[in-house]
C-alpha positions as CSV (number, residue, x, y, z in Angstrom):
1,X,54.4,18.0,-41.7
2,X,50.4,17.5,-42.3
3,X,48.6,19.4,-39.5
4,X,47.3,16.9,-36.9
5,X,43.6,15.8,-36.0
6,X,43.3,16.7,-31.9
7,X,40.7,15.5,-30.0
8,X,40.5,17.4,-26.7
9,X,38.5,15.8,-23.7
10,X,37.9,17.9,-20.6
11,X,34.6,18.7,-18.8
12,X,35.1,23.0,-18.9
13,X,35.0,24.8,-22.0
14,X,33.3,27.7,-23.7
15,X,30.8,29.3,-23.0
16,X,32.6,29.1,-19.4
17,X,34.7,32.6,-19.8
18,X,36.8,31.6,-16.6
19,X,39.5,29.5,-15.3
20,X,39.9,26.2,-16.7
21,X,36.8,26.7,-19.5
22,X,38.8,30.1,-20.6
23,X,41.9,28.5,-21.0
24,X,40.4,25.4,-22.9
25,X,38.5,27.4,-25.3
26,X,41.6,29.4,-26.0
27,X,43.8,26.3,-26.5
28,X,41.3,24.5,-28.6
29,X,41.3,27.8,-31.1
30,X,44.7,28.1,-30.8
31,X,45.2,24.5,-32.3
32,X,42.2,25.6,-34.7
33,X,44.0,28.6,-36.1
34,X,47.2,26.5,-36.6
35,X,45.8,24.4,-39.1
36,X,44.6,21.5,-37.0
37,X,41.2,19.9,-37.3
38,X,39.8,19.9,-33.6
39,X,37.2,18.2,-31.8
40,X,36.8,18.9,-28.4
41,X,35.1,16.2,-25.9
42,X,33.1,18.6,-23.3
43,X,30.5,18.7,-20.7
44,X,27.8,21.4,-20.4
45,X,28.7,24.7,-18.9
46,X,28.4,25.1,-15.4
47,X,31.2,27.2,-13.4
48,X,31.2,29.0,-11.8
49,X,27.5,28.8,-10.7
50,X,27.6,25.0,-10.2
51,X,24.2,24.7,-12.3
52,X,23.8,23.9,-16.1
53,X,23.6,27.5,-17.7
54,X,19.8,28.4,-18.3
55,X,20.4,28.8,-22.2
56,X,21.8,25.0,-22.0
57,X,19.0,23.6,-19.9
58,X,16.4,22.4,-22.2
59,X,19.1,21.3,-24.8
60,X,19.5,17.7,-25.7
61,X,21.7,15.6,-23.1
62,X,24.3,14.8,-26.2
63,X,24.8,18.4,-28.0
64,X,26.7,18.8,-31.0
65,X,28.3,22.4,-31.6
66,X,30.9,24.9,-33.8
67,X,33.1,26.7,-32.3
68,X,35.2,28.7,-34.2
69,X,35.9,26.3,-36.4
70,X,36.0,23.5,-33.4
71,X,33.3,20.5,-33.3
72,X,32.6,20.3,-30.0
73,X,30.9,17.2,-28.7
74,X,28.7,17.5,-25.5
75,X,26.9,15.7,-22.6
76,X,25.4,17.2,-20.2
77,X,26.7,15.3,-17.0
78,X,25.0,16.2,-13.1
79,X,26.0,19.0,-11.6
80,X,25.5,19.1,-7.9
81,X,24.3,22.1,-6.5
82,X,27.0,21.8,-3.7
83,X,30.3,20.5,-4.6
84,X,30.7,17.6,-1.6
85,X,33.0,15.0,-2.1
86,X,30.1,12.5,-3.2
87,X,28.6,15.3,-5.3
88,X,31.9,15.6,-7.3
89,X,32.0,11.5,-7.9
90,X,29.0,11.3,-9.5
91,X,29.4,14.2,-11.6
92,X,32.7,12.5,-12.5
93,X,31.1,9.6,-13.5
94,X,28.1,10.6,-15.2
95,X,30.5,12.8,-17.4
96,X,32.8,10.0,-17.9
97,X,30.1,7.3,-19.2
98,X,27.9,9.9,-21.2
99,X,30.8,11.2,-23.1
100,X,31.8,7.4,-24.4
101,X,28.7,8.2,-26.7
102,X,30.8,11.2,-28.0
103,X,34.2,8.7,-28.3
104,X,32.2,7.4,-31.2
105,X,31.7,10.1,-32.8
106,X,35.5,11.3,-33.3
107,X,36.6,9.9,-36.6
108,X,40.6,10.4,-36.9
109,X,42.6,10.8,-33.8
110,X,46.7,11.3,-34.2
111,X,46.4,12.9,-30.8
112,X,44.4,12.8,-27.5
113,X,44.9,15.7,-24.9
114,X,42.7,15.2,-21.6
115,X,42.5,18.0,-19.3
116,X,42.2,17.4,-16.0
117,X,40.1,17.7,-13.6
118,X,38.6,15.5,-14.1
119,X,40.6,12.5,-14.0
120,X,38.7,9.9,-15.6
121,X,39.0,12.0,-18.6
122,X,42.3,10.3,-19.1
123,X,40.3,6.6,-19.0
124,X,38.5,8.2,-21.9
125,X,41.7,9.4,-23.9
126,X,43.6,6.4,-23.4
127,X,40.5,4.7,-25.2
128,X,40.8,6.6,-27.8
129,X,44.3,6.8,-28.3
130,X,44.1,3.0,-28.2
131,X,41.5,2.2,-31.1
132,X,42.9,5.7,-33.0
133,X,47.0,4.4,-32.9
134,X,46.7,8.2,-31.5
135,X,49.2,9.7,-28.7
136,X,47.7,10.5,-25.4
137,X,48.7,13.8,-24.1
138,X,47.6,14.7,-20.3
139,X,47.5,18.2,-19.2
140,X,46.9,18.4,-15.2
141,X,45.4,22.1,-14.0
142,X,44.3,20.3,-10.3
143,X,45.4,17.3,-8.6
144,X,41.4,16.8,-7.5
145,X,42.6,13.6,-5.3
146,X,45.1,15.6,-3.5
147,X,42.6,18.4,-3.7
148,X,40.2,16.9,-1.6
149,X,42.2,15.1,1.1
150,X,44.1,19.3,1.4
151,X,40.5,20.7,1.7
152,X,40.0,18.2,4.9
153,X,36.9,17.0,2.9
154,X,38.4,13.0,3.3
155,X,41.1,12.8,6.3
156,X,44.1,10.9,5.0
157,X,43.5,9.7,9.3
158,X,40.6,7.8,9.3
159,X,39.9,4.3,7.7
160,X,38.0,5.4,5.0
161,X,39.8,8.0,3.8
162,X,43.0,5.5,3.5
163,X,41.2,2.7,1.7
164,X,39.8,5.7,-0.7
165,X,43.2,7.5,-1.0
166,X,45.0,3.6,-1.7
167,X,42.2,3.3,-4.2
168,X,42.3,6.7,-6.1
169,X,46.1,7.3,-6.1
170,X,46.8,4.0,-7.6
171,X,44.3,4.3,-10.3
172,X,45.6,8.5,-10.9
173,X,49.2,6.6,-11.2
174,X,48.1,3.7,-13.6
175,X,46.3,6.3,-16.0
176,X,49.5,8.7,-15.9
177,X,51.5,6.2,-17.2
178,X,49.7,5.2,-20.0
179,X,50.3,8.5,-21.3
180,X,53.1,10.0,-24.0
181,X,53.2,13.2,-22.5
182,X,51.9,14.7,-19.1
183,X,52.5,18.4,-18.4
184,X,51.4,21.3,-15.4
185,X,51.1,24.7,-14.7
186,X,53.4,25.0,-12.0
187,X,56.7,24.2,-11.0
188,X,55.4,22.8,-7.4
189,X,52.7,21.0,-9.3
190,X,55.5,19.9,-11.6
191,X,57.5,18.2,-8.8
192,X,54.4,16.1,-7.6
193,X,53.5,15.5,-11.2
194,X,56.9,13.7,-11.4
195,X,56.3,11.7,-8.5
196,X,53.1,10.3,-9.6
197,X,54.6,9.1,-13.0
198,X,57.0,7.7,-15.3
199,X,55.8,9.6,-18.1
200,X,57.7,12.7,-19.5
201,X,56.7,15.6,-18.3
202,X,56.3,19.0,-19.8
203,X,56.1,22.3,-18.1
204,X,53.2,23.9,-19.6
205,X,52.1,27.5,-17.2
206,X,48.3,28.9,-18.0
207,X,48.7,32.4,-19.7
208,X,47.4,35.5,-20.2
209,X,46.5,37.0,-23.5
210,X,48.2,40.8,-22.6
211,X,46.6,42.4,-26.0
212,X,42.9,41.8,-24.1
213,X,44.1,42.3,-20.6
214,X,45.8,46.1,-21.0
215,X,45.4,49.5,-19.5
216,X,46.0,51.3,-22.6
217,X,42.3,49.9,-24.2
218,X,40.3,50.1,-20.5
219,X,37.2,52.5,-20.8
220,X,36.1,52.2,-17.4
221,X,33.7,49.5,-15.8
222,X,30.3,50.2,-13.9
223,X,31.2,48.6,-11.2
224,X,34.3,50.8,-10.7
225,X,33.2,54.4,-11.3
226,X,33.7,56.1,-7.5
227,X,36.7,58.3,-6.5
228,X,37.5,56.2,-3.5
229,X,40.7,53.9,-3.5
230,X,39.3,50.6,-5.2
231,X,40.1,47.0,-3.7
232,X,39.0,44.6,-6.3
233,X,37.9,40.9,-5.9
234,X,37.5,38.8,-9.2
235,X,36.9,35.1,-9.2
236,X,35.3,32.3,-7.4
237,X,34.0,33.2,-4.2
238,X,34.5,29.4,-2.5
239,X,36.4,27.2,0.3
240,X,40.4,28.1,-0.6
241,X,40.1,31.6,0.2
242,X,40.3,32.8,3.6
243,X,37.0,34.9,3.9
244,X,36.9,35.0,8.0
245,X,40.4,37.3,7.5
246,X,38.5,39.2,4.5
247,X,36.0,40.4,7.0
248,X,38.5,41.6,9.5
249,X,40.1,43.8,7.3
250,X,36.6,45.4,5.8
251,X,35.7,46.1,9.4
252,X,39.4,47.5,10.0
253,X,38.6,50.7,7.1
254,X,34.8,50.6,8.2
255,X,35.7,54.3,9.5
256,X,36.9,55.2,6.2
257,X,35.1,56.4,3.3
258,X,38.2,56.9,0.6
259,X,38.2,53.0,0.4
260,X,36.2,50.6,-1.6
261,X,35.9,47.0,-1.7
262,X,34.4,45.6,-4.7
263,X,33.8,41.7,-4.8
264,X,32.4,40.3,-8.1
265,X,31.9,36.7,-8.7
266,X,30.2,33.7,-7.5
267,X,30.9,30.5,-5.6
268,X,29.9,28.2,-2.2
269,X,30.8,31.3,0.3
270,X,29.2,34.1,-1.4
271,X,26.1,33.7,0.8
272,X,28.1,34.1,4.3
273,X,30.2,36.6,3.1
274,X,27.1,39.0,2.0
275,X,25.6,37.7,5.4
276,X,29.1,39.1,7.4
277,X,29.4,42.4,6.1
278,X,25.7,43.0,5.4
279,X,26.2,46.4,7.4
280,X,29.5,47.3,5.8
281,X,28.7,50.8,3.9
282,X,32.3,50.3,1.7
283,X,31.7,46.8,0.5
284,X,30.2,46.2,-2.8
285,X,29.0,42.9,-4.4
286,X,28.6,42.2,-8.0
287,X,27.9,39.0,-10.3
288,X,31.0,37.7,-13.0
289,X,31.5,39.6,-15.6
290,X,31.5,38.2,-19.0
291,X,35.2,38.0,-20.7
292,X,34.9,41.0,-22.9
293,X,34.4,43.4,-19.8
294,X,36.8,41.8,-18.0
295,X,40.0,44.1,-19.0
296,X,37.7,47.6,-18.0
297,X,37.3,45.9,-14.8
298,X,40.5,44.7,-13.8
299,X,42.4,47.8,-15.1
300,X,40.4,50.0,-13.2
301,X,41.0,48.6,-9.7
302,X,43.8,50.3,-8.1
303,X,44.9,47.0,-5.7
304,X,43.6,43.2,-6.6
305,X,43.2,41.2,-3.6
306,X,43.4,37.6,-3.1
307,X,43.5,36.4,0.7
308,X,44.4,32.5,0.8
309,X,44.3,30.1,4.1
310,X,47.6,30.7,5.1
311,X,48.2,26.6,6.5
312,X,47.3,25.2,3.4
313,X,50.2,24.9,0.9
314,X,48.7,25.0,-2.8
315,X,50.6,23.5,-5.7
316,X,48.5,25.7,-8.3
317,X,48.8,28.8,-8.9
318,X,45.2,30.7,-9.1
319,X,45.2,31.9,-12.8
320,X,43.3,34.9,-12.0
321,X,46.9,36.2,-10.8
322,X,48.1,36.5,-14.4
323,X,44.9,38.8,-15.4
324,X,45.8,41.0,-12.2
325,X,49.6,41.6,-13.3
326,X,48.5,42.0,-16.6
327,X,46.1,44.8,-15.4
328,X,49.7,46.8,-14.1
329,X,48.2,47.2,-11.0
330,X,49.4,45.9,-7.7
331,X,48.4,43.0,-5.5
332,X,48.2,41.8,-2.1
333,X,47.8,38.4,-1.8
334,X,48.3,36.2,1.4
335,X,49.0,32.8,1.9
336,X,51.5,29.6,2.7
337,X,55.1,31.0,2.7
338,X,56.1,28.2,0.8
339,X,53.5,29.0,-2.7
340,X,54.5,29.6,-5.6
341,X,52.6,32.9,-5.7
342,X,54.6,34.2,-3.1
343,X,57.9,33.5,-5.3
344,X,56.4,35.0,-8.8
345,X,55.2,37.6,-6.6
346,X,58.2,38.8,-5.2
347,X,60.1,37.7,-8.5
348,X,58.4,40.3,-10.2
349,X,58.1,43.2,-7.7
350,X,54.4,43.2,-8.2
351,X,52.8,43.7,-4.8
352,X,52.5,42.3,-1.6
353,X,52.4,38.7,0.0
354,X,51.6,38.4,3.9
355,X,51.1,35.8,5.8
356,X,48.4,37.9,8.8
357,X,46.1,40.4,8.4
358,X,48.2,43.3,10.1
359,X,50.5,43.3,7.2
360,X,47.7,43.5,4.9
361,X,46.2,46.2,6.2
362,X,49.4,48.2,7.0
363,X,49.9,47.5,3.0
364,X,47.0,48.9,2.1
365,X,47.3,52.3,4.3
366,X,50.5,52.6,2.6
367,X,49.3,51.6,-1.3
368,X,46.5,54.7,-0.1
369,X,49.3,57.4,0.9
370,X,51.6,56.6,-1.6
371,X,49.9,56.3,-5.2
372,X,53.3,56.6,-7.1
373,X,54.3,53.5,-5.5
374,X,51.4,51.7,-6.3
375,X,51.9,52.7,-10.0
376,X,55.5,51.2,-10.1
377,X,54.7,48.1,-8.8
378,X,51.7,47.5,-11.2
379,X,53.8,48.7,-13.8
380,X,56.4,45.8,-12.8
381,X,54.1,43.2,-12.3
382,X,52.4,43.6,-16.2
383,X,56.0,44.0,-17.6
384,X,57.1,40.4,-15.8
385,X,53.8,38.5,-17.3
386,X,54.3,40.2,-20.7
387,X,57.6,38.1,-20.6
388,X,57.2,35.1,-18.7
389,X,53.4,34.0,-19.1
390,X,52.4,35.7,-22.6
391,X,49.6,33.6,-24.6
392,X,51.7,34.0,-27.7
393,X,54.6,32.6,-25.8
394,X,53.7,29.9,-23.7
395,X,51.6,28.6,-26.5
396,X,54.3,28.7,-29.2
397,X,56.6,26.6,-26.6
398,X,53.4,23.9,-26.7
399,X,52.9,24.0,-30.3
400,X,56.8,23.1,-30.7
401,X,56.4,20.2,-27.9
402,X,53.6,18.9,-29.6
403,X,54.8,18.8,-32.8
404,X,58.2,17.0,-31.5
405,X,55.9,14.4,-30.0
406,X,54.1,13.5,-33.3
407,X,57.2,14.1,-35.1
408,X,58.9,11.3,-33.1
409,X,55.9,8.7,-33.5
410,X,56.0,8.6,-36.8
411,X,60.0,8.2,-37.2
C-alpha cells in the first residue's frame, strides 16, 4: 500500500522538548521515517514558559519550517502570560482562525490527526478531511473542558458555569463524532472518551523512548553532582501539584544534611514555591533542561517525586512518569486512590503511592537507610516500561491501526 499523506494539527510541537510538544515531534518523525509525507499544522512554541520562545519572537506570524523531513506550518497564536480560563479561550481561538491560513496550504490529505488540547483543532481537521475526502483521526492527551470545571476554575454550581459547560460539552461531543477514529492515553481517559462519542475508539498510551532514557549511557548532570541522597523534581511546576504538602516535607529533613531536593522546571507556582522555602539550605532550584540532558538528569536522581492534590481524581496520567521508570529509579508519588498512577505504580513495583504526607516522608527515611531496596524497585519499574510503554512498541501498534483505518476506506 502507497504511504499516506498525514496532516497533523495540534498547537505543541518541536522546539517544545516536553510533554505534549515531545511527543508530537516524535510522532510526526515517526510517520516521517515510515515513508509518509507529513505536514504538521502548529502554533509557536511556548510551554512550558507560557511566552512565545525569544528565538521565535520576531518571526513572521505565519512561519513555514523543515523538520526532519516534516513541513511544518505555523501561526503564532496569543499566549497569555497567565493561563486563566479567559486567557486559554482566546489563545484557542486565535490559534484556531490563524491556522485556517495554513489549511490552505496542505495540498493532499488521505488523513487528518488533531491533537488535542486544544479542541477546536478538530473543527480544523474535520475541514480538511472534508474538502481532502481525507479520514479524520482525533488523538485526546487532555479533556481541557473537564479540565477546567476539575481545577475549580468554572463551578459546574453556578449559572454560568452550567450554560458554559451545556455549551462546550455539546460542541466536544458534535466534533467527536465526526471523527473515524478517536483514541487516549489512558484507560480512565479511555472510559470517559467512550462516553463522549460514538466514534471508535483506540487505546493509544504516550511512550517513552528507553534507548534515550537509560542508566547505562548517564554521565552525570550539573545539577546532580553532591553525595547527599537526591530527591528530584522534573516538569511543570503549576496548579495540579500539591506544593503546600511539598513544603512540609522539605521542612520535615530541614535538620538533615544527607538529603537533597532538586526542583527543575518552570510553571505558574514556581514563584511561591521559591518564596516558601527561600531559607531551606537542602532545596535547590533549576530551569528545564533541554531533551538531550534530560537522561543524565533523571538517571542520576536516586527517588523522583511527584506530590498530586490528593481530592482531585485525574484521568491522565502525567507522562513525566514514564521518563522516571525509565530512569530505574524509584518513585514516590501521591495522589487520588482511585488514579491510574497508583495502579501502574503498584503494577510494576516501582515505588511508592501515598495518599498524606507522613507516609511520604516515612518512605523516604526508609529509601535513605535501605539503598538496595531502592535499587530493586528502580530496577522493576524501567523493566515494566520497557515492556508495556516502549516507543518502538506503542508506536508500531498505531502504525498497524492506522494503516487498518486507510486500508478499510479504500475497500
Amino acid at each position: 500500500m502507497q504511504q499516506p499523506n498525514i496532516t497533523l494539527i495540534g498547537v505543541n510541537f518541536f522546539p517544545e522538548d516536553t510533554a505534549i510538544g515531545l511527543y508530537t515531534s516524535q510522532w510526526a518523525q515517526y510517520l516521517s521515517d515510515a515513508g509518509c509525507e507529513v505536514t504538521v499544522v502548529t502554533g509557536f512554541p511556548y510551554y512550558p514558559q507560557w511566552k512565545i520562545r525569544a528565538d521565535y519572537q520576531d518571526k513572521s506570524r505565519w512561519l513555514s519550517e523543515d523538520y526532519h523531513g516534516v513541513r511544518v506550518l505555523r501561526y503564532k497564536q496569543y499566549v497569555p502570560e497567565k493561563p486563566s480560563f479567559v486567557g486559554r479561550v482566546w489563545s484557542l481561538l486565535t490559534f484556531t482562525l490563524g491556522s485556517i491560513v495554513n489549511l490552505f496550504k496542505v495540498k493532499q490529505a488521505d488523513l487528518v490527526i488533531c491533537v488535542v488540547p486544544f479542541t477546536s483543532s478538530i473543527l480544523l481537521g474535520w475541514l480538511l478531511a472534508k474538502v481532502k475526502g481525507a479520514k479524520l483521526w482525533v488523538h485526546v492527551q487532555d479533556f481541557e473542558f473537564d479540565a477546567v470545571f476539575d481545577a475549580g476554575i468554572l463551578s459546574s454550581r453556578s449559572l454560568k458555569g452550567r450554560i458554559i459547560g451545556r455549551v462546550v460539552f455539546a460542541l466536544e461531543r458534535f466534533l467527536l463524532n465526526r471523527a473515524d477514529q478517536v483514541s487516549t492515553i489512558s484507560s480512565a481517559m479511555m472510559q470517559k472518551l467512550q462516553s463522549k462519542t460514538r466514534t471508535p475508539a483506540f487505546y493509544f498510551p504516550n511512550w517513552v523512548d528507553v534507548s534515550n532514557i537509560n542508566p547505562n549511557s548517564c554521565s552525570g548532570h550539573p545539577y546532580l553532582q553532591s553525595e547527599r541522597f537526591k530527591v528530584l523534581y522534573s516538569g511543570n511546576i503549576g496548579e495540579k501539584q500539591d506544593w503546600d504538602s511539598f513544603v512540609v516535607l522539605v521542612k520535615h529533613f530541614q535538620h538533615r544534611q544527607d538529603i537533597e531536593f532538586i526542583i527543575v522546571g518552570e510553571g505558574a507556582k514556581k514563584a511561591w514555591l521559591q518564596t516558601q522555602l527561600i531559607d531551606s539550605t537542602i532545596v535547590s532550584f533549576y530551569d528545564p533542561v533541554p531533551y538531550a540532558e534530560l537522561n543524565d538528569l533523571l538517571c542520576g536522581a536516586d527517588v523522583h517525586i511527584l506530590l498530586q492534590k490528593v481530592d482531585v481524581l485525574d484521568s491522565v496520567m502525567p507522562s513525566k512518569i514514564l521518563g522516571m521508570m525509565a530512569s530505574a529509579k524509584p518513585s514516590l508519588i501521591s495522589g487520588h486512590q482511585d488514579s491510574e498512577v497508583k495502579r501502574i505504580l503498584e503494577a510494576a513495583q516501582a515505588g511508592c503511592y501515598v495518599d498524606d504526607i507522613d507516609a511520604a516522608i516515612q518512605y523516604l527515611e526508609k529509601m535513605i537507610e535501605r539503598k538496595s531496596f531502592s535499587h530493586d524497585m528502580g530496577n522493576q519499574a524501567r523493566h515494566y516500561v520497557e515492556s508495556a510503554f516502549s516507543k518502538s512498541s506503542v508506536l508500531l501498534r498505531f502504525k498497524q491501526q492506522l494503516d487498518a483505518l486507510l486500508k478499510g476506506a479504500k475497500a
